[in-house]
ZAMARGU-4260 file (C-alpha; in steps of 0.2 Angstrom, whole numbers, plus 5000, padded with zeros to 4 digits):
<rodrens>
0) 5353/5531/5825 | 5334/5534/5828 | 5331/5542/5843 | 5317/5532/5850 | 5313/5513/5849
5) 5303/5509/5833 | 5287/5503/5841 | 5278/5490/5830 | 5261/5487/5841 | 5247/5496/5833
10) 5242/5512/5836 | 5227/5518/5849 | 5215/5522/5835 | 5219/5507/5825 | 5203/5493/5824
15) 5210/5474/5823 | 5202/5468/5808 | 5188/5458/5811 | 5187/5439/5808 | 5168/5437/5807
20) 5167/5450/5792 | 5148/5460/5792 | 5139/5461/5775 | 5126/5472/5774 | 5112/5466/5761
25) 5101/5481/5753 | 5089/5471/5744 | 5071/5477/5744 | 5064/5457/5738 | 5062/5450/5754
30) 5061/5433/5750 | 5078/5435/5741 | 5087/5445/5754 | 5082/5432/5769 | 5090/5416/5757
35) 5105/5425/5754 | 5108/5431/5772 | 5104/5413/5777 | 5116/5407/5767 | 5129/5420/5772
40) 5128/5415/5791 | 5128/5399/5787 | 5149/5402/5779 | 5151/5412/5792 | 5149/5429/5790
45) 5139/5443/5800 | 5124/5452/5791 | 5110/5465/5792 | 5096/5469/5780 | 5089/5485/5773
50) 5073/5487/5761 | 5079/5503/5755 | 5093/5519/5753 | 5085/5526/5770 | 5086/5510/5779
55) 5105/5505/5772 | 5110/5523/5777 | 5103/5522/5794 | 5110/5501/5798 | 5127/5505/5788
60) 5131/5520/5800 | 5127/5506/5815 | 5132/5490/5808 | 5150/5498/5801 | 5148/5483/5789
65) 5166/5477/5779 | 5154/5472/5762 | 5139/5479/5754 | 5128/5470/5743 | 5119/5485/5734
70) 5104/5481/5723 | 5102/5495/5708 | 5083/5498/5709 | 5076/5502/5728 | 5059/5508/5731
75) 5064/5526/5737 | 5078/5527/5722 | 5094/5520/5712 | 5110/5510/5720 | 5122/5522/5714
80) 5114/5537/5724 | 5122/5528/5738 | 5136/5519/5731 | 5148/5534/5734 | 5144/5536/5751
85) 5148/5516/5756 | 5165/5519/5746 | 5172/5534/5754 | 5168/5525/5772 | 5180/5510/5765
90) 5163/5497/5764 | 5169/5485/5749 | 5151/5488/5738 | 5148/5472/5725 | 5131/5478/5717
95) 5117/5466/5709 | 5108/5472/5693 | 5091/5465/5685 | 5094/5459/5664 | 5100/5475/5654
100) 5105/5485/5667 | 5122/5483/5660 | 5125/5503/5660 | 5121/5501/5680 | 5134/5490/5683
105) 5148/5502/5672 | 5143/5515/5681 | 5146/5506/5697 | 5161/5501/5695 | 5165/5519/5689
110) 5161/5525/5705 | 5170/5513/5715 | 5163/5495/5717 | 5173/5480/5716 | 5160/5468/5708
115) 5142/5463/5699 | 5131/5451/5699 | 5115/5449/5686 | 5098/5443/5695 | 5095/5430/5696
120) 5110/5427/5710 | 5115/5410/5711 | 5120/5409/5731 | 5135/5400/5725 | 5143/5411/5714
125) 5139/5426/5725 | 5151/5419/5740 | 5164/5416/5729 | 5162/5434/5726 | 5159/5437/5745
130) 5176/5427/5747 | 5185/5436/5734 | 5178/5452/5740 | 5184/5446/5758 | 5202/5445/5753
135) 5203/5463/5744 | 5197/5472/5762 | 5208/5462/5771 | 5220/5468/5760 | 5214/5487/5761
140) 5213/5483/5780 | 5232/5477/5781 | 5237/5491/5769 | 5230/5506/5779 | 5238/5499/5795
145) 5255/5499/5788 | 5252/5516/5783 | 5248/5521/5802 | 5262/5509/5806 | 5276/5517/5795
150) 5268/5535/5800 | 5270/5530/5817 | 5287/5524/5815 | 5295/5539/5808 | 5292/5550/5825
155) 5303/5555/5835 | 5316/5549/5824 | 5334/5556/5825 | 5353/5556/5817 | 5362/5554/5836
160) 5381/5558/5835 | 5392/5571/5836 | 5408/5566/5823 | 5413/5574/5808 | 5406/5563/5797
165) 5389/5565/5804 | 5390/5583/5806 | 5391/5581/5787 | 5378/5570/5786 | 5365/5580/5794
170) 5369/5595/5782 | 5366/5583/5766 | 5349/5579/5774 | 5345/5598/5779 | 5350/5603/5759
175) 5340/5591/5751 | 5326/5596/5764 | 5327/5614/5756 | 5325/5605/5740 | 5309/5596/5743
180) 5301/5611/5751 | 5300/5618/5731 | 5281/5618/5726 | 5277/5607/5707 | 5293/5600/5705
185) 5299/5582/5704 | 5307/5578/5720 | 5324/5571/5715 | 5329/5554/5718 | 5341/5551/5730
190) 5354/5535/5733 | 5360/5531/5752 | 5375/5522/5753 | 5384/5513/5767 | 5387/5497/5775
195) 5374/5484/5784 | 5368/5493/5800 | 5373/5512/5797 | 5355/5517/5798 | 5350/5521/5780
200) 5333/5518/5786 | 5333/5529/5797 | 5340/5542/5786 | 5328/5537/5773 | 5316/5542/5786
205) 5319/5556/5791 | 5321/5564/5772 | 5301/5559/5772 | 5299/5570/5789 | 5308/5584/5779
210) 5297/5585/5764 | 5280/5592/5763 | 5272/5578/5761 | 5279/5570/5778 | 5260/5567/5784
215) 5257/5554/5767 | 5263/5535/5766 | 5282/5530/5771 | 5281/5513/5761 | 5298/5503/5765
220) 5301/5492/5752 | 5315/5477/5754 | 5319/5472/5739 | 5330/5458/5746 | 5316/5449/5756
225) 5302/5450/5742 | 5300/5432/5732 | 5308/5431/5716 | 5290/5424/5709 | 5280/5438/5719
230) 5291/5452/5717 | 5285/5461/5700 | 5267/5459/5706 | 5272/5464/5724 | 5279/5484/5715
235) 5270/5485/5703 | 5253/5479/5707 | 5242/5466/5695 | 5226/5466/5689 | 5211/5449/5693
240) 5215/5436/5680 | 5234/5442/5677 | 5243/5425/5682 | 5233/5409/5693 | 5232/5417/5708
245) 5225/5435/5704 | 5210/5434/5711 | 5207/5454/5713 | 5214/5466/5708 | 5228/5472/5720
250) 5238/5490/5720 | 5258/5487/5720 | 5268/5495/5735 | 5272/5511/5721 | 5253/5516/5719
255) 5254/5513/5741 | 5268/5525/5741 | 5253/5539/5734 | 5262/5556/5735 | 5272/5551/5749
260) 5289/5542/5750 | 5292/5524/5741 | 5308/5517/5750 | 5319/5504/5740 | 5329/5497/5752
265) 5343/5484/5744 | 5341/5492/5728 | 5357/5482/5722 | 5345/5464/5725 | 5335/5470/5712
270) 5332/5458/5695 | 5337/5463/5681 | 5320/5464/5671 | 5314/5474/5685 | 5326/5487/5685
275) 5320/5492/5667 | 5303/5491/5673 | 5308/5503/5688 | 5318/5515/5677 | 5305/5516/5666
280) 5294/5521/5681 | 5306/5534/5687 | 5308/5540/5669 | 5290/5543/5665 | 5281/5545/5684
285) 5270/5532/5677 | 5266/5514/5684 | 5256/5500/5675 | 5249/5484/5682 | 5255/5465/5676
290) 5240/5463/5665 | 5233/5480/5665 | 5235/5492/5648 | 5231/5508/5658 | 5243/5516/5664
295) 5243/5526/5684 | 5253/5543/5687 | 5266/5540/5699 | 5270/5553/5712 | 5279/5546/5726
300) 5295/5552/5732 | 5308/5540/5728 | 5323/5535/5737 | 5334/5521/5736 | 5348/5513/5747
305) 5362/5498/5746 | 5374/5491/5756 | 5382/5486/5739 | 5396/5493/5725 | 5385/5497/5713
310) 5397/5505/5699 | 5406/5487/5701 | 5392/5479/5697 | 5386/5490/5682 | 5403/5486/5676
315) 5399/5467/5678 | 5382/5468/5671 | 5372/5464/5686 | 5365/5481/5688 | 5360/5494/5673
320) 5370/5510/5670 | 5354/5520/5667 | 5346/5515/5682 | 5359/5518/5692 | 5363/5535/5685
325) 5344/5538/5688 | 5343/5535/5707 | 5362/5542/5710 | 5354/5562/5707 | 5358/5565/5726
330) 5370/5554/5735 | 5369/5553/5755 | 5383/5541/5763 | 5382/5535/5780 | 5399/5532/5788
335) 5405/5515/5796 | 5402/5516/5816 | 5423/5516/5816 | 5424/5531/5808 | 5415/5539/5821
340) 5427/5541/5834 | 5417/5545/5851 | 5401/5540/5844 | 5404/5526/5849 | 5402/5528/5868
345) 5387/5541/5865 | 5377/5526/5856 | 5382/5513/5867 | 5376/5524/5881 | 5359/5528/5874
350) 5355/5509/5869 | 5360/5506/5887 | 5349/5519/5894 | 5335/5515/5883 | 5335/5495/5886
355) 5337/5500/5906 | 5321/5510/5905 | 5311/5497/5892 | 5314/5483/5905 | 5314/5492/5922
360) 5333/5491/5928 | 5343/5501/5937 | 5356/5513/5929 | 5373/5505/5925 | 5389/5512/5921
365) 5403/5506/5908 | 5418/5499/5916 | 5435/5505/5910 | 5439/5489/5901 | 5420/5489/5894
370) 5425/5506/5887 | 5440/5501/5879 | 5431/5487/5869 | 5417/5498/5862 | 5430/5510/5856
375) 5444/5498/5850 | 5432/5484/5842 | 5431/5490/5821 | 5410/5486/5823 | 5406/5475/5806
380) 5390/5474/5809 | 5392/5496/5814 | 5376/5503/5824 | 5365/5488/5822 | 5377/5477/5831
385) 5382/5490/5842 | 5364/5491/5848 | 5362/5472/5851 | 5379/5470/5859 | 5374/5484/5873
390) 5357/5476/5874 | 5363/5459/5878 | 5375/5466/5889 | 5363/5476/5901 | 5350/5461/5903
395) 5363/5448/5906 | 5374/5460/5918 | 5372/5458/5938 | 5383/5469/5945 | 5378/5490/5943
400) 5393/5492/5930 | 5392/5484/5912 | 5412/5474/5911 | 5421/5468/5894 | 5415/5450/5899
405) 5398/5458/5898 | 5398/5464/5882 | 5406/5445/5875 | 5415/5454/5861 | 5434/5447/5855
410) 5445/5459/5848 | 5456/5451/5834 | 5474/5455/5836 | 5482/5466/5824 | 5466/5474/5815
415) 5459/5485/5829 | 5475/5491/5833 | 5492/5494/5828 | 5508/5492/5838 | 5523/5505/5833
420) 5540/5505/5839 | 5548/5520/5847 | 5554/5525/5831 | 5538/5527/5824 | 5532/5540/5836
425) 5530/5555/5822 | 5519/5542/5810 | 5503/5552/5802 | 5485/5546/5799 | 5490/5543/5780
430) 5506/5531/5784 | 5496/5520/5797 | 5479/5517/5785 | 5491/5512/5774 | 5501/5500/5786
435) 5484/5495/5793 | 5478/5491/5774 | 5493/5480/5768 | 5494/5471/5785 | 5476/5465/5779
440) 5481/5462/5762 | 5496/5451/5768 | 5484/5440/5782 | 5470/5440/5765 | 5486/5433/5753
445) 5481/5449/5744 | 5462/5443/5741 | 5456/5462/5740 | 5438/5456/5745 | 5442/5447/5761
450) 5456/5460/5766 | 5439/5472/5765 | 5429/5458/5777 | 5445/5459/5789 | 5444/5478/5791
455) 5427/5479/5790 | 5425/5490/5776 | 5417/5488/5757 | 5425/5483/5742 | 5423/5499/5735
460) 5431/5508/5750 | 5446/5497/5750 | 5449/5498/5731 | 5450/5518/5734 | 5461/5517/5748
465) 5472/5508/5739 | 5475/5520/5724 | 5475/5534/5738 | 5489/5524/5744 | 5497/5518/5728
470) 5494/5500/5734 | 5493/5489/5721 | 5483/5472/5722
</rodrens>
């Protein structure tokens, strides 16, 4: 698990977005400039006016405006001798253009613009563009928060555990870091695997730390909580006019990603037709927008994770074979919080520690039957749950030690333990997972997928125990 809290409040150097957004007009008519920014206060927005390139220069580097009406023909030169300038500094620049300028308003948008209006302006018409124009900054705003967010986010991040399993772990992650420190190469794919609350995340993230590329985008996509109507737009990115709403034209979370890391988190929620789009993606390094017929280059990093059996549901035609052989390049399991022995107690201290110090309490200790549920209880929900149990429990304790009634946790009979008679002193590892495995199947009536939910493991991971075991369903 990470090593620090994920802190979501924005960083120091971040600017709130504004809500009064600031239009700067460069516009050399005066008696054009003064009815536009007249009727630009009067909807709300905040402006300031320049006769020429000088003037803009000078206000712009004041005024730090969010849009820029630009006018192509100034007395001391040409629009686009600025036009650059305003773009790299993030200003959304919608240029205006006399009668056959038409090769202006190409160039413009070449270099960067987002719109054109031909003089004469109908005041109308330009704040719808103003509004339109509005929306793509907000969105260019949220975006580059997120990306100071997510970069934020992956410091200070850590694999905390000191098991076998997670010994192994670790080593996975430290080979395919040697892997993405090879110069011009596609970075592999890679597929994390493991149950709800493992902290695939948090491995996921800390592959991006490892690559070279670690200071780029971490975009975490959760391919379970995007609409189904949204979704293909939301990846892929759309251009103005490609369904109702497309106002603007909007970059998909792939083109966000840049030469970072794109992070498909519940891979398996996927649709189907979007899985060939995604394959075809990975395939080619190659990304097109619904309604575009241009095509971007694609050179994010991609990694891929699920809680779900993906084989079985290649095999029952819900996810494609191609795409999962495709992702599955280089597989990272994260181990169930039972499998990790004394972990256990290692976590469960840290998230006491760490919610001691976030609210100001004093130091508790674990009290022995407290200490016997944490390691005894099989943890369905594994390091997630873990984390909110011991949370609970160090806000709602009054006393300096943390009890089982504390953590509110009931351990079923039969499933975290199992009881042996005297005979069965001598009984190896293999003889009581099976034991522990039939017991399930018997209280399931042999149901294979509720005797997984009883013990707390994946389908997948029952179904090979079984034929480790010879067990037959």
């Amino acid at each position: 698990m990470q090593a620090s809290v994920e802190s979501f409040d924005q960083p120091a150097n971040h600017q709130v977005f504004k809500q009064k957004l600031r239009v700067l007009v460069i516009e050399d008519e005066a008696l054009f400039a003064r009815a536009v920014i007249k009727r630009l206060k009067k909807a709300g927005y905040d402006c300031e006016h320049a006769e020429n390139l000088q003037d803009g220069r000078a206000i712009a580097k004041q005024f730090l405006p969010d849009i820029a009406l630009l006018d192509m023909r100034l007395p001391d030169g040409n629009g686009l001798d600025m036009l650059s300038e305003l773009v790299i500094k993030g200003i959304s620049v919608i240029v205006m253009t006399a009668y056959g300028e038409l090769n202006d308003a190409v160039s413009a948008m070449k270099q960067g613009a987002i719109d054109y209006l031909k003089k004469p302006v109908d005041l109308e018409e330009l704040l719808l563009v103003i509004e339109k124009a509005e929306t793509s900054t907000k969105l260019q705003h949220h975006l580059d928060y997120s990306r100071q967010r997510n970069t934020h986010a992956t410091e200070g991040i850590e694999l905390l555990g000191n098991s076998p399993v997670m010994q192994q772990v670790r080593k996975q992650i430290e080979r395919v870091a040697q892997l993405a420190t090879i110069k011009d190469t596609v970075p592999p794919t890679i597929l994390i695997n493991g149950e709800t609350g493992t902290g695939k995340d948090v491995a996921a993230r800390l592959l991006h730390l490892s690559c070279m590329n670690k200071d780029r985008p971490f975009v975490h996509v959760d391919c379970a909580s995007l609409p189904g109507e949204l979704i293909e737009s939301e990846l892929f990115g759309h251009e103005r006019g490609a369904f109702t709403s497309a106002q603007a034209s909007r970059c998909g979370l792939i083109e966000a990603a840049e030469d970072g890391t794109l992070f498909l988190d519940e891979i398996g929620e996927l649709p189907l037709n979007l899985q060939a789009k995604l394959l075809n993606v990975l395939e080619r390094r190659m990304v097109r927008r619904v309604g575009s017929t241009k095509e971007r280059s694609v050179a994010a990093r991609f990694i891929a994770a699920t809680n779900r059996d993906l084989q079985q549901m290649v095999l029952d035609g819900r996810f494609r074979s191609d795409l999962f052989y495709r992702l599955n390049v280089l597989n990272i399991i994260m181990p169930p919080l039972r499998e990790r022995g004394d972990d256990m107690l290692l976590l469960a201290r840290y998230f006491a520690t760490q919610t001691e110090r976030r609210y100001g309490l004093q130091q508790r200790q674990f009290s022995e039957d407290a200490i016997e549920i944490i390691t005894q209880y099989q943890w369905p929900g594994n390091v997630r749950e873990l984390k909110h149990q011991i949370s609970r429990a160090v806000l709602l304790s009054r006393d300096d030690r943390i009890s089982g009634h504390d953590l509110a946790i009931a351990i079923e009979p039969g499933l975290s333990k199992i009881n042996f008679d005297s005979s069965a002193a001598s009984v190896t590892l293999d003889t009581a997972e099976k034991m522990l495995i039939e017991n399930a199947l018997i209280q399931a009536n042999y149901n294979v997928s509720e005797a997984a939910r009883l013990l707390g493991i994946t389908r997948m991971a029952i179904r090979y125990r079984m034929e480790k075991h010879g067990i037959k369903g």
